[in-house]
C-alpha positions, 0 to 999 in steps of 0.5 A, a space after each residue: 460561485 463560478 468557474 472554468 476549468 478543464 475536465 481532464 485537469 479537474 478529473 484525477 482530483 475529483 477521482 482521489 475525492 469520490 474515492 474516499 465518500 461515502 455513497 449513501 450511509 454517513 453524514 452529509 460531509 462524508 458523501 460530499 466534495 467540496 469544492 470552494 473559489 477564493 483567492 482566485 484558487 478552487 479547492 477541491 476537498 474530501 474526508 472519510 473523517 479519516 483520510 483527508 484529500 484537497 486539490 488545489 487548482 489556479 484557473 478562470 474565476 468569476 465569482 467566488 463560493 462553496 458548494 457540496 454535492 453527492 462526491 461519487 455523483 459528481 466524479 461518475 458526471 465528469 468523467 463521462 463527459 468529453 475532454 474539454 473546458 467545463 463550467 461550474 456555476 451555483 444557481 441563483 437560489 444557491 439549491 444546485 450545481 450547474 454544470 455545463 460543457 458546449 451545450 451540455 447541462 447538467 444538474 445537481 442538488 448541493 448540501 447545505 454548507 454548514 455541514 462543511 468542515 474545514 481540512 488539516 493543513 499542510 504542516 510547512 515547518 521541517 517538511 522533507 522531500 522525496 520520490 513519491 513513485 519511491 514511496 508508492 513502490 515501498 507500500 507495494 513490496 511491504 503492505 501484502 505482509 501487513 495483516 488485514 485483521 484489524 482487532 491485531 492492532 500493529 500487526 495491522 500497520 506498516 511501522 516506518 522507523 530510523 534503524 541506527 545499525 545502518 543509518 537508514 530508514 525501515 519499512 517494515 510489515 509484519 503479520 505473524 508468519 511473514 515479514 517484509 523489510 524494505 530499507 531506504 537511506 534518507 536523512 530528512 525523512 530521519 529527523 522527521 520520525 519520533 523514536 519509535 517510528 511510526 504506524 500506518 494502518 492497513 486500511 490506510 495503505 492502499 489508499 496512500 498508494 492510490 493517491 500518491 503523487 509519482 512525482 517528487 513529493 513532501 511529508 510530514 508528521 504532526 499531531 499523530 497525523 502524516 501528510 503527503 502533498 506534492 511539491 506544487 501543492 496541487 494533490 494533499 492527503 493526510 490520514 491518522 497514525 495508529 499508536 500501538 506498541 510494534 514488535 521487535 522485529 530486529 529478534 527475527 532478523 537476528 536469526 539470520 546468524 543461525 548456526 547450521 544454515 543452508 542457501 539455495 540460488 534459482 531462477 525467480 520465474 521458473 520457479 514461480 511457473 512452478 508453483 503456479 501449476 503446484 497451486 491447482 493441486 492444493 487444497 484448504 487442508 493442503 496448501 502448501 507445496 513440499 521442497 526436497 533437496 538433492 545436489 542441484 536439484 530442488 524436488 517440489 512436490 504436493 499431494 491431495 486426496 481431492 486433487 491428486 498430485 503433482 511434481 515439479 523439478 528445477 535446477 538450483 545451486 544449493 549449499 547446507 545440509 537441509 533436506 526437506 522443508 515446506 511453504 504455504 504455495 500461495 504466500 511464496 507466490 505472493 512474495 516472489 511476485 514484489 521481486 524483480 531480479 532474475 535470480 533470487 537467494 533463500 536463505 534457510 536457518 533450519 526446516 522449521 526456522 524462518 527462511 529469508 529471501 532475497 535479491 543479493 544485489 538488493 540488500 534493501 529489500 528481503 522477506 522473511 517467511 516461516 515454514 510448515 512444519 512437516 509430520 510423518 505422515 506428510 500433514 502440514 501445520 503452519 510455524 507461527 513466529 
């Protein structure tokens, strides 16, 4: 095997590659990249035997192979050396992999090809095209609301599924106190989903987000596996789909239409500062700041036997007749930080029922976020949903 290619065409693919290898545990396969020539096309490929990853690149071919050398090796070799064309070559008893750059060279003992496996491939028939960057900014407002325990089967993934009410597409996250909705309208990608939408494990989420091409990209869905390529066929992932049974989120969204709800309208940065300076105050056994309301005004406050106390005071427009409510400090951090308006609407059912938030000119994109519940005494115990 033989091949010229530049490295800073070859780097983001051999990156997306090392990524998902092993270093030192696990078969050979996993701690590999391979890279293959036929068909004047070099495939760059790898798996965690989950995740799948190939690019796919047209340059200058000489003779053609498959070679497989330690992935994380590789990726730290190439992304060291200067920008410039590289030469790849497999040595004459076909033990290494020789690399060279201007008078550079470099070595690498290859693994033996039969531990190579082939990859999916792209499923062509009902593919759907969209905005990769959309996608990647989706996974971004919804997966910090996704548990990171994995023995909590689909509070552990991101649900993506038709919602007929509005016609559009629900990305949803769940982890049993918080909910993050995000809708997007696209007919495709609406013919593509079964029924009952599909799961994307957390562990799978930042990867996807990672990887994702922030171009114009293609999906699509087979065999219990969802593929991502973009459109010039260069960069392909694809990665498994959990199967369990997904809670009715629609029940939480309904109490929305509670009888006796109040709002508050304030500025997303002052109160983030706010809270930001609430935080040093809180503690394990008091992490949550205190909110009480009075006309125009929101009083937020904490206090810890450990760290002292704190108040803060923000103007807000505010209707209802709520006084007081409570929320863990940095969960609401978290939340307020995947907005982007100036202005955000809470929208409180009651002191101990869920509170939505949410950007009044974004109506594709709220959180839902349960209250703690307030004792007598000022102890705070969390509201689970």
């Amino acid at each position: 095997m033989k091949f010229f290619i530049q490295r800073e065409e070859i780097l983001p693919a051999l990156q997306h590659a090392a990524s998902i290898t092993s270093v030192k545990t696990g078969a050979v396969y996993l701690r590999s990249i391979w890279m293959k020539v036929e068909n004047g096309q070099l495939r760059i490929m790898a798996t965690d035997s989950n995740i799948e990853f190939f690019g796919v690149f047209t340059t200058k071919i000489e003779e053609d192979g498959l070679v497989g050398v330690n992935g994380r090796h590789l990726f730290d070799l190439i992304r060291k050396l200067s920008p410039g064309e590289l030469q790849f070559l497999v040595d004459e008893k076909a033990s290494n992999l020789v690399v060279k750059q201007n008078k550079r060279k470099y070595v690498l003992p290859v693994n033996e090809n039969y531990w190579f496996q082939p990859l999916s491939v792209f499923p062509e028939e009902q593919s759907v095209s969209l905005s990769g960057e959309t996608i990647s900014n989706i996974i971004d407002k919804v997966s910090y609301s996704v548990s990171d325990d994995d023995t909590l089967q689909a509070f552990n993934c991101m649900l993506i599924k038709y919602a007929p009410n509005d016609q559009k597409i629900d990305f949803c996250g769940l982890n049993g106190h918080q909910l993050a909705l995000c809708k997007l309208e696209h007919d495709g990608l609406r013919e593509l989903l079964p029924e009952q939408g599909i799961l994307i494990s957390q562990k799978y989420l930042q990867e996807l987000k990672r990887m994702i091409p922030l171009k114009e990209i293609e999906l699509n869905i087979l065999n219990n596996r969802f593929y991502c390529r973009s459109v010039d066929h260069k960069e392909n992932i694809n990665l498994p789909l959990s199967l369990y049974e997904y809670p009715d989120y629609n029940q939480l969204l309904a109490k929305y239409n509670s009888p006796d709800p109040s709002g508050m309208d304030v500025s997303r940065h002052d109160l983030m500062d706010a809270l930001d300076r609430i935080l040093i105050f809180n503690t394990e056994n008091s992490m949550c700041t205190f909110f009480e309301f009075k006309e125009g005004i929101v009083q937020m406050d904490v206090q810890s036997e450990e760290k002292g106390e704190a108040k803060e005071f923000l103007d807000v427009v505010f209707q209802g007749n709520l006084t007081k409510i409570a929320f863990p400090t940095r969960d609401l951090i978290q939340i307020l930080s995947h907005f982007t308006a100036d202005t955000l609407h809470f929208h409180f059912t009651s002191s101990e029922g869920p509170c939505f938030i949410e950007d009044k000119n974004d109506p594709d994109y709220k959180v839902l976020i349960m209250p703690m519940q307030i004792s007598n005494d000022v102890i705070y115990t969390e509201t689970d949903m």
